[in-house]
Backbone atoms as SQL, in Angstrom:
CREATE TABLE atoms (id INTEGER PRIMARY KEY, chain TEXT, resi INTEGER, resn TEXT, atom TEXT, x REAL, y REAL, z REAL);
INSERT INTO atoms VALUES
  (1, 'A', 1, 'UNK', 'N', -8.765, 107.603, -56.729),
  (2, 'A', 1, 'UNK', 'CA', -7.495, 107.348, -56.062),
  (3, 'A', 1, 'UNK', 'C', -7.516, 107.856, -54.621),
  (4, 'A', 2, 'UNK', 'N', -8.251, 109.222, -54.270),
  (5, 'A', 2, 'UNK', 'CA', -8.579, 109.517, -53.108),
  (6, 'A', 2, 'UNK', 'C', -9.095, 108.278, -51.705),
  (7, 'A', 3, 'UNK', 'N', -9.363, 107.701, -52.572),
  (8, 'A', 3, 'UNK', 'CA', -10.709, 106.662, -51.611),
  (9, 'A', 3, 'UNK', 'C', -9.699, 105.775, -51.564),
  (10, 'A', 4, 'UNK', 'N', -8.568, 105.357, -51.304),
  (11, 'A', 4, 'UNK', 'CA', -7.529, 104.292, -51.145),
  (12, 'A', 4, 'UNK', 'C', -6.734, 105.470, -50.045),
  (13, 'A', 5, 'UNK', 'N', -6.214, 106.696, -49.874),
  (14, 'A', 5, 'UNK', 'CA', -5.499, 107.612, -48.905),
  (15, 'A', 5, 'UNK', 'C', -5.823, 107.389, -47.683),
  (16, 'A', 6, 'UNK', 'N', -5.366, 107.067, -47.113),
  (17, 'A', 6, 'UNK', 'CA', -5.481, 106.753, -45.203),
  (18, 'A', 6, 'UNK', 'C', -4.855, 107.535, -44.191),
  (19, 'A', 7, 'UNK', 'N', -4.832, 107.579, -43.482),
  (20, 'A', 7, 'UNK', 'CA', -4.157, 108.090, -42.521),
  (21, 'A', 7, 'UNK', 'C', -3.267, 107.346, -42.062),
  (22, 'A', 8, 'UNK', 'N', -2.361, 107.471, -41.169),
  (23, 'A', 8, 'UNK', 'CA', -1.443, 106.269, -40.031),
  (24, 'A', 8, 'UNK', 'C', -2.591, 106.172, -38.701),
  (25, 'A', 9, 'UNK', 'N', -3.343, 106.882, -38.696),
  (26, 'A', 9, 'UNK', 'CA', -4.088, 105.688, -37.387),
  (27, 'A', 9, 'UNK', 'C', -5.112, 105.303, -37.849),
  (28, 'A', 10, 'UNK', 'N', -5.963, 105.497, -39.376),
  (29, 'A', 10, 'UNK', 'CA', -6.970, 104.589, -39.924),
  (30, 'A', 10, 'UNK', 'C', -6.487, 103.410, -40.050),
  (31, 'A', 11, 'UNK', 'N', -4.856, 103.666, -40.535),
  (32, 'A', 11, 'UNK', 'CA', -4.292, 102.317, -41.127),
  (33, 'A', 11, 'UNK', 'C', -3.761, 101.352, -39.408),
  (34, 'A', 12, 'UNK', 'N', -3.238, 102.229, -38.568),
  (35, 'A', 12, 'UNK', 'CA', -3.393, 100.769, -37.514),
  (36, 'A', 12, 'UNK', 'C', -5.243, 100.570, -36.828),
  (37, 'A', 13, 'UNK', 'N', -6.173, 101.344, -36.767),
  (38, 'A', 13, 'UNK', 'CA', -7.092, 100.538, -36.694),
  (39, 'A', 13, 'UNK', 'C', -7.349, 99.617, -37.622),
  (40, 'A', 14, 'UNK', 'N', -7.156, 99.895, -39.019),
  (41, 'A', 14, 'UNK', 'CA', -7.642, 98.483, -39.719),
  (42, 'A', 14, 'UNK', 'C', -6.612, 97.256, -39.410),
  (43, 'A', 15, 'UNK', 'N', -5.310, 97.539, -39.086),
  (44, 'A', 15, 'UNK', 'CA', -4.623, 96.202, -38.863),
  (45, 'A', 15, 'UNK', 'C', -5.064, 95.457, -37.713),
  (46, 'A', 16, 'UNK', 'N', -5.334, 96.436, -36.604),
  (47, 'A', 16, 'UNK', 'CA', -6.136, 95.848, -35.486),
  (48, 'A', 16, 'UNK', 'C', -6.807, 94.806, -35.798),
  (49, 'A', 17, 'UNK', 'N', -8.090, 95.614, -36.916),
  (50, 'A', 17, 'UNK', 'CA', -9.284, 95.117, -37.180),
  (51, 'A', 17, 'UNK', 'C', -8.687, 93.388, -38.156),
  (52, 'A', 18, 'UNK', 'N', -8.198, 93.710, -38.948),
  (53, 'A', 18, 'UNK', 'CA', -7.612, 92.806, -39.878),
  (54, 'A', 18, 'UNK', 'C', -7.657, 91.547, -39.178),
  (55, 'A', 19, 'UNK', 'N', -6.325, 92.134, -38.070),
  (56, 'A', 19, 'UNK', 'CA', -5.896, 90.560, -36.731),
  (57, 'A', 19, 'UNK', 'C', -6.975, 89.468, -36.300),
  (58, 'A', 20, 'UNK', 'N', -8.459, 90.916, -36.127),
  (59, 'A', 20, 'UNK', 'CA', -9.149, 89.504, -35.329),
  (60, 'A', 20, 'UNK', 'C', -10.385, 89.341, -36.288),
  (61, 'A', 21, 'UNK', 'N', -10.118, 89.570, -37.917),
  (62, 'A', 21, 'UNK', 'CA', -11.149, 88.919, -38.969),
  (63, 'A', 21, 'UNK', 'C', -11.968, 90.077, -39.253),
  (64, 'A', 22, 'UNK', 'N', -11.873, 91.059, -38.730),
  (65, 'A', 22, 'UNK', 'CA', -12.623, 92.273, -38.570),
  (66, 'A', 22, 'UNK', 'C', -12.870, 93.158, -40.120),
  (67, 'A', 23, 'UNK', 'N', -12.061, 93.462, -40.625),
  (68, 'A', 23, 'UNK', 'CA', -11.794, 94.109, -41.439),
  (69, 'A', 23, 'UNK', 'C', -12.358, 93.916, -42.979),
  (70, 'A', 24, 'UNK', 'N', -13.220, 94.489, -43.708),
  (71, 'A', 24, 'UNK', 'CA', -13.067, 94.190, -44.965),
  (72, 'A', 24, 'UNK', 'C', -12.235, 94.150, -46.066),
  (73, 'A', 25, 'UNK', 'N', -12.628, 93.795, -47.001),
  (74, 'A', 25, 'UNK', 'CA', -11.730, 93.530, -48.303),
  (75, 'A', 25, 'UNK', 'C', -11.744, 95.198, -48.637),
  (76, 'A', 26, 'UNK', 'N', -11.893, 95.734, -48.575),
  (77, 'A', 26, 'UNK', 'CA', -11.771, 97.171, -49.081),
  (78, 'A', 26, 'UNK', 'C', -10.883, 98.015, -48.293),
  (79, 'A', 27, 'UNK', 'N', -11.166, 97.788, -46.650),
  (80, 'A', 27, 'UNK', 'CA', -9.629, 98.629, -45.901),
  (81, 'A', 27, 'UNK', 'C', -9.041, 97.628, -45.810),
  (82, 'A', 28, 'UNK', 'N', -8.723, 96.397, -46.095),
  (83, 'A', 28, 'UNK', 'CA', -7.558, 95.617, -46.362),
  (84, 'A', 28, 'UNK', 'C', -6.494, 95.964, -48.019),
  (85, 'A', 29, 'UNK', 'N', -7.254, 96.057, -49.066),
  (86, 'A', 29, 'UNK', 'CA', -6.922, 97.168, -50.177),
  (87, 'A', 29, 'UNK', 'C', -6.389, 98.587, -49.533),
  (88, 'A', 30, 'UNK', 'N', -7.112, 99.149, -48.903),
  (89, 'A', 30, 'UNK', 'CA', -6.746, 100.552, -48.554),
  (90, 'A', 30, 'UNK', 'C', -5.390, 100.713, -47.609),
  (91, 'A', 31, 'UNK', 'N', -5.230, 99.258, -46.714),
  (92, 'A', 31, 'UNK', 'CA', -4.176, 99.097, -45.551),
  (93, 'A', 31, 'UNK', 'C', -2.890, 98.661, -46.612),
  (94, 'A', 32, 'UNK', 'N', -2.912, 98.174, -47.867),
  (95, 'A', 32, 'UNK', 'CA', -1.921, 97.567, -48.313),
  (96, 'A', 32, 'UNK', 'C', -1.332, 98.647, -49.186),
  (97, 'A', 33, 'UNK', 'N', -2.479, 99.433, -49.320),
  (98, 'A', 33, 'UNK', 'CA', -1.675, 100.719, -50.412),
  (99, 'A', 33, 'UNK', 'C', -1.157, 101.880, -49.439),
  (100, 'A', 34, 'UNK', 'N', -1.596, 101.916, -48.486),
  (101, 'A', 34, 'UNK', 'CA', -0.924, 102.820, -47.576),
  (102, 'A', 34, 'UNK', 'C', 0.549, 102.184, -46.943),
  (103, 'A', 35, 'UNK', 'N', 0.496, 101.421, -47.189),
  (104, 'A', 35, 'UNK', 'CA', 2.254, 100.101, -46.856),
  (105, 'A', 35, 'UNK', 'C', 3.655, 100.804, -47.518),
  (106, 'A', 36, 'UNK', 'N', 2.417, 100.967, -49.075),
  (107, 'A', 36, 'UNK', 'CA', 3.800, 101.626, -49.845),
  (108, 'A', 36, 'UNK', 'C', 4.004, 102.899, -49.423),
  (109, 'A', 37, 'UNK', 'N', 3.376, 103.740, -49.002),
  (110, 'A', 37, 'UNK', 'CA', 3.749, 105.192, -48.792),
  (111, 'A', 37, 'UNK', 'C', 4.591, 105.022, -47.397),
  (112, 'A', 38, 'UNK', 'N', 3.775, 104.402, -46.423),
  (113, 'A', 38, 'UNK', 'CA', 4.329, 104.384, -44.756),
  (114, 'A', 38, 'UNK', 'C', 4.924, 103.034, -44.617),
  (115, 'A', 39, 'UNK', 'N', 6.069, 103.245, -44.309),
  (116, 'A', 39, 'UNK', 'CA', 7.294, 102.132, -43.673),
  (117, 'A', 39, 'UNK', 'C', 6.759, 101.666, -42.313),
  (118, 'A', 40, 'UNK', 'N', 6.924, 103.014, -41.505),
  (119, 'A', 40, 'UNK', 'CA', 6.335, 103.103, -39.857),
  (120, 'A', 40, 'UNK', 'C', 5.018, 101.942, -39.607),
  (121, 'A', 41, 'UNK', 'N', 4.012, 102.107, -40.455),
  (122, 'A', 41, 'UNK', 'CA', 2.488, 101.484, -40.284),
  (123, 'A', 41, 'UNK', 'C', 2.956, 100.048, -40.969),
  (124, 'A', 42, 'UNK', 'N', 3.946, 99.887, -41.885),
  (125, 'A', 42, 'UNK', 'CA', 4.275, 98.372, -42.285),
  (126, 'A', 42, 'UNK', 'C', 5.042, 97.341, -40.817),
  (127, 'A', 43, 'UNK', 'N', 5.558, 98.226, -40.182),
  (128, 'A', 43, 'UNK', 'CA', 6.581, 98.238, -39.517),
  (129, 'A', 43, 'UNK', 'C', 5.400, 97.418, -38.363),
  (130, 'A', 44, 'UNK', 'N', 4.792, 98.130, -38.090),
  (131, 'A', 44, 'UNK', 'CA', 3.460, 98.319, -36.748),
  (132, 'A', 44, 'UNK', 'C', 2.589, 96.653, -37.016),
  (133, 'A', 45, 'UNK', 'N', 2.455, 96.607, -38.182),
  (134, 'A', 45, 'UNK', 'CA', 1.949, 95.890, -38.520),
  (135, 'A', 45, 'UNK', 'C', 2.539, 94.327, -38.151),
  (136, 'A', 46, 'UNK', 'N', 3.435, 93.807, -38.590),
  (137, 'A', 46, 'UNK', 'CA', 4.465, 93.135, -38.305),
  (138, 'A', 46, 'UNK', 'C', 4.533, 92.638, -37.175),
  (139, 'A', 47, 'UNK', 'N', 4.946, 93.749, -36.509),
  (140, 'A', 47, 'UNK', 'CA', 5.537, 93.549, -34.846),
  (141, 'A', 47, 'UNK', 'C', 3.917, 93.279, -34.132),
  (142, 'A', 48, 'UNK', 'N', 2.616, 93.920, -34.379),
  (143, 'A', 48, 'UNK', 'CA', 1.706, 93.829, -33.378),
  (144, 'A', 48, 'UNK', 'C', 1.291, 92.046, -34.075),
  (145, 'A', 49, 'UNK', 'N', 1.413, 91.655, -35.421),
  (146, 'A', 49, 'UNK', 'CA', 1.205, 90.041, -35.398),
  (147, 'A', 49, 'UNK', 'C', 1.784, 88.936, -34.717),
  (148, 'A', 50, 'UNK', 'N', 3.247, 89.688, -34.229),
  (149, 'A', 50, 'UNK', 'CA', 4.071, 88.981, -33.573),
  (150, 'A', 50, 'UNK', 'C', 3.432, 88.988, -32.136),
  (151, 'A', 51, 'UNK', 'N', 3.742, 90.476, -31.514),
  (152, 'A', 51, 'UNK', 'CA', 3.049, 90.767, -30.213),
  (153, 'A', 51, 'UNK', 'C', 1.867, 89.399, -30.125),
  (154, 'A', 52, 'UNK', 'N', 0.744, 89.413, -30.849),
  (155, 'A', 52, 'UNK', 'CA', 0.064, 88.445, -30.816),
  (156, 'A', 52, 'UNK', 'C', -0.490, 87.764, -31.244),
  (157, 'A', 53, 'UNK', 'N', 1.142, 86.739, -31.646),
  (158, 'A', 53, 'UNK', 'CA', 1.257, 85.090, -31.793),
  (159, 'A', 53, 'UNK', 'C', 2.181, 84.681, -30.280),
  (160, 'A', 54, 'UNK', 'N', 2.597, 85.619, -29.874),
  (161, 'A', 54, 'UNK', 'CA', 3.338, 85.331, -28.631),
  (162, 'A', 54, 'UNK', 'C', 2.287, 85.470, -27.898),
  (163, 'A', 55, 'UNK', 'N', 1.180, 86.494, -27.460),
  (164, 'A', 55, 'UNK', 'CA', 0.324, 86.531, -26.415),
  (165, 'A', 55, 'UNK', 'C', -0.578, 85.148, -26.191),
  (166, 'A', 56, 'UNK', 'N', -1.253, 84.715, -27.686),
  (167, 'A', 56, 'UNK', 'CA', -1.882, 83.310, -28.079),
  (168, 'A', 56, 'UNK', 'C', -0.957, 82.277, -27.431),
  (169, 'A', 57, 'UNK', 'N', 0.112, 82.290, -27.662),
  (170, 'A', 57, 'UNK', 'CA', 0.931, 80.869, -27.360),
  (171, 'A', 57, 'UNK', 'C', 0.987, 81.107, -25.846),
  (172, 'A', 58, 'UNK', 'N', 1.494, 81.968, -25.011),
  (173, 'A', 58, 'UNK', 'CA', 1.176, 82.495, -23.614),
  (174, 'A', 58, 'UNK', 'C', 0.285, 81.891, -22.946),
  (175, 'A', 59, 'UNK', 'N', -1.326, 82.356, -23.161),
  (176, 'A', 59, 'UNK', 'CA', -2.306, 82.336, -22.883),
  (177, 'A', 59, 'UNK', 'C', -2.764, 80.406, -23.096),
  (178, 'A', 60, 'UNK', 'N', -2.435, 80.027, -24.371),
  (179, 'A', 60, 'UNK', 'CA', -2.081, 78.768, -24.198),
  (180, 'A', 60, 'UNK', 'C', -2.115, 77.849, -23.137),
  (181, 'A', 61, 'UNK', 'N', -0.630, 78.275, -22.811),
  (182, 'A', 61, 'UNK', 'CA', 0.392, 77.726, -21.946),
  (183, 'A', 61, 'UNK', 'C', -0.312, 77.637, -20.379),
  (184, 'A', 62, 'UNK', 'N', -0.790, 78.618, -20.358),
  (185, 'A', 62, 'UNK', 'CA', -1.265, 79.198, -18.620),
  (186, 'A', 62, 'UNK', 'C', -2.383, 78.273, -18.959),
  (187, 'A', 63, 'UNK', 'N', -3.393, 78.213, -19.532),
  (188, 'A', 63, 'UNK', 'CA', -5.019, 77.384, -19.139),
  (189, 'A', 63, 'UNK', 'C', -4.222, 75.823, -18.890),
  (190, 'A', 64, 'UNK', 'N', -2.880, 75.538, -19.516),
  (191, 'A', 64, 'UNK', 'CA', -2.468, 74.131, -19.031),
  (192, 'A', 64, 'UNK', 'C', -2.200, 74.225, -17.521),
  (193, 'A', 65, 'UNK', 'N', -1.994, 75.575, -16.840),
  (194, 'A', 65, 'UNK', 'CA', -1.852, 75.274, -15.733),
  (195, 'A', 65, 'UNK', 'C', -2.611, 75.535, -14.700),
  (196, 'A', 66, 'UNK', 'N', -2.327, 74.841, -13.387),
  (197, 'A', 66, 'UNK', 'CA', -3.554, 74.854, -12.671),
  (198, 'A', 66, 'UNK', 'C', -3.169, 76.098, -11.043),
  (199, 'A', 67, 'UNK', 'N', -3.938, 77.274, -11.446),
  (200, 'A', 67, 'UNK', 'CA', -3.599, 77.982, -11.044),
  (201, 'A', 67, 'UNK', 'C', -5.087, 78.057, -9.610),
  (202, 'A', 68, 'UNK', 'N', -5.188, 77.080, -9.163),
  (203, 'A', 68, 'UNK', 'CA', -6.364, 77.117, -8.183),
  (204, 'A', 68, 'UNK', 'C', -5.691, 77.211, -6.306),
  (205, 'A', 69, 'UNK', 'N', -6.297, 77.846, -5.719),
  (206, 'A', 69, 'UNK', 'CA', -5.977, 77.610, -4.015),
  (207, 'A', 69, 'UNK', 'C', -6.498, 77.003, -3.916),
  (208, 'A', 70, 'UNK', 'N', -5.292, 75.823, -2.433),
  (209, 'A', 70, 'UNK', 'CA', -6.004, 74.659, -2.022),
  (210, 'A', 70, 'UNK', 'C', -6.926, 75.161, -0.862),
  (211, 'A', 71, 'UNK', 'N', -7.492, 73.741, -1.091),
  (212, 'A', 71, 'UNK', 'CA', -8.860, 74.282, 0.184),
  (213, 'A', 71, 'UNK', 'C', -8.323, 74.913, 1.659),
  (214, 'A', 72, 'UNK', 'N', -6.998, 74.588, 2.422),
  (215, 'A', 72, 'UNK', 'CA', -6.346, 74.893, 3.561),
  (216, 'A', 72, 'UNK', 'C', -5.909, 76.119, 2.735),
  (217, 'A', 73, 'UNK', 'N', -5.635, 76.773, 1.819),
  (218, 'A', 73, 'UNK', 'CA', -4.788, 78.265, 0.980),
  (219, 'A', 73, 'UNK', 'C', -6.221, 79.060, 1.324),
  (220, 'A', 74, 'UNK', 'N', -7.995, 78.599, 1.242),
  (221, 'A', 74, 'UNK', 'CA', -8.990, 79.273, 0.954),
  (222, 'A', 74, 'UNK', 'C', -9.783, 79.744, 1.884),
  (223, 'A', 75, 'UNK', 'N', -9.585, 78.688, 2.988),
  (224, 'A', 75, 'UNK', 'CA', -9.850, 78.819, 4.898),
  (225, 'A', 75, 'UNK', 'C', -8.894, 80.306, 5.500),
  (226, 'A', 76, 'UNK', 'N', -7.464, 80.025, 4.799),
  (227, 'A', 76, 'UNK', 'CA', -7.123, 80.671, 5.491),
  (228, 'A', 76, 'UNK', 'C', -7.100, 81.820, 5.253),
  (229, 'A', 77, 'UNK', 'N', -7.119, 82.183, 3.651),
  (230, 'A', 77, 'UNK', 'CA', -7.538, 83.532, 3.184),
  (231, 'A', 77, 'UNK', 'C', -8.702, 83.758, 3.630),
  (232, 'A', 78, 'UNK', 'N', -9.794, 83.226, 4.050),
  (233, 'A', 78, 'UNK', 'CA', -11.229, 83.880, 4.812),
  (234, 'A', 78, 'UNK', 'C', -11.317, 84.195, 5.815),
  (235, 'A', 79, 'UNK', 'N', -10.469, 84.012, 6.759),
  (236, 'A', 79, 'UNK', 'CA', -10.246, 84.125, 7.998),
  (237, 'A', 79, 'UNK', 'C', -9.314, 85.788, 8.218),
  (238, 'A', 80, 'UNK', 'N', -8.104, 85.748, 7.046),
  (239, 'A', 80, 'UNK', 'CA', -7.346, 86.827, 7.105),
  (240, 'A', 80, 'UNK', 'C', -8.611, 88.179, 6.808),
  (241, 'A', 81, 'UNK', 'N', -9.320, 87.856, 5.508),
  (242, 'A', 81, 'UNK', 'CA', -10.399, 89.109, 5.125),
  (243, 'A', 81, 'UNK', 'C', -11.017, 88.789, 6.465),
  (244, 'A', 82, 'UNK', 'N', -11.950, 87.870, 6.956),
  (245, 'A', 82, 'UNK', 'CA', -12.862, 88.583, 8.385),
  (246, 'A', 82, 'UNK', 'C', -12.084, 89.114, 9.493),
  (247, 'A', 83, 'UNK', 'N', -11.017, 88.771, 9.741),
  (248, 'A', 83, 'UNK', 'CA', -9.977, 89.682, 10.451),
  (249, 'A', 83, 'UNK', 'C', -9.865, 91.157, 9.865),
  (250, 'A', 84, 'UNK', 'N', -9.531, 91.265, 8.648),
  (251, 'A', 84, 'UNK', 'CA', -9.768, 92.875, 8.029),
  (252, 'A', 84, 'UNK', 'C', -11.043, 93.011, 8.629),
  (253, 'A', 85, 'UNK', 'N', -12.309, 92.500, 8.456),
  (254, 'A', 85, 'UNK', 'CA', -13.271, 93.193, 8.417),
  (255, 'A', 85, 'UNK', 'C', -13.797, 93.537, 9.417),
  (256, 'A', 86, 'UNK', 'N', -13.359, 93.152, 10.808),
  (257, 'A', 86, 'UNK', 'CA', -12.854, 92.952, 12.258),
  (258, 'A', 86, 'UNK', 'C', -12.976, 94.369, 12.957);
């Protein structure tokens, strides 16, 4: 029964780990029995899947956009740095 007892920051590294496939079947057992004792680490858990399904959809969003300087935006930023460097 010992070998299932976690801590609260074993248990958010394994959720970490969990998020990005990381984690085995054994601290996934160990993360779910520590759920029942700690509210707080259920709690953590939750909110950081949310945190990032919002960051994913974000990150998304931005590669649709086209975040490039035009060639007259890239002249003139080279000109401002050799002036710094002046």
């Amino acid at each position: 029964m010992a070998k299932f007892i976690i801590s609260c920051d074993e248990a958010t590294t394994i959720c970490d780990k969990s998020q990005y496939g990381e984690a085995t079947f054994f601290e996934k057992v160990k993360l779910n029995f520590h759920f029942l004792i700690c509210r707080i680490c259920l709690r953590y858990t939750k909110q950081n899947a949310k945190m990032s399904k919002v960051y994913k959809m974000k990150a998304h969003d931005c590669k649709k956009e086209n975040n490039c300087l035009s060639s007259q935006d890239k002249e003139q930023l080279k000109k401002q740095l050799q002036e710094l460097e002046a």
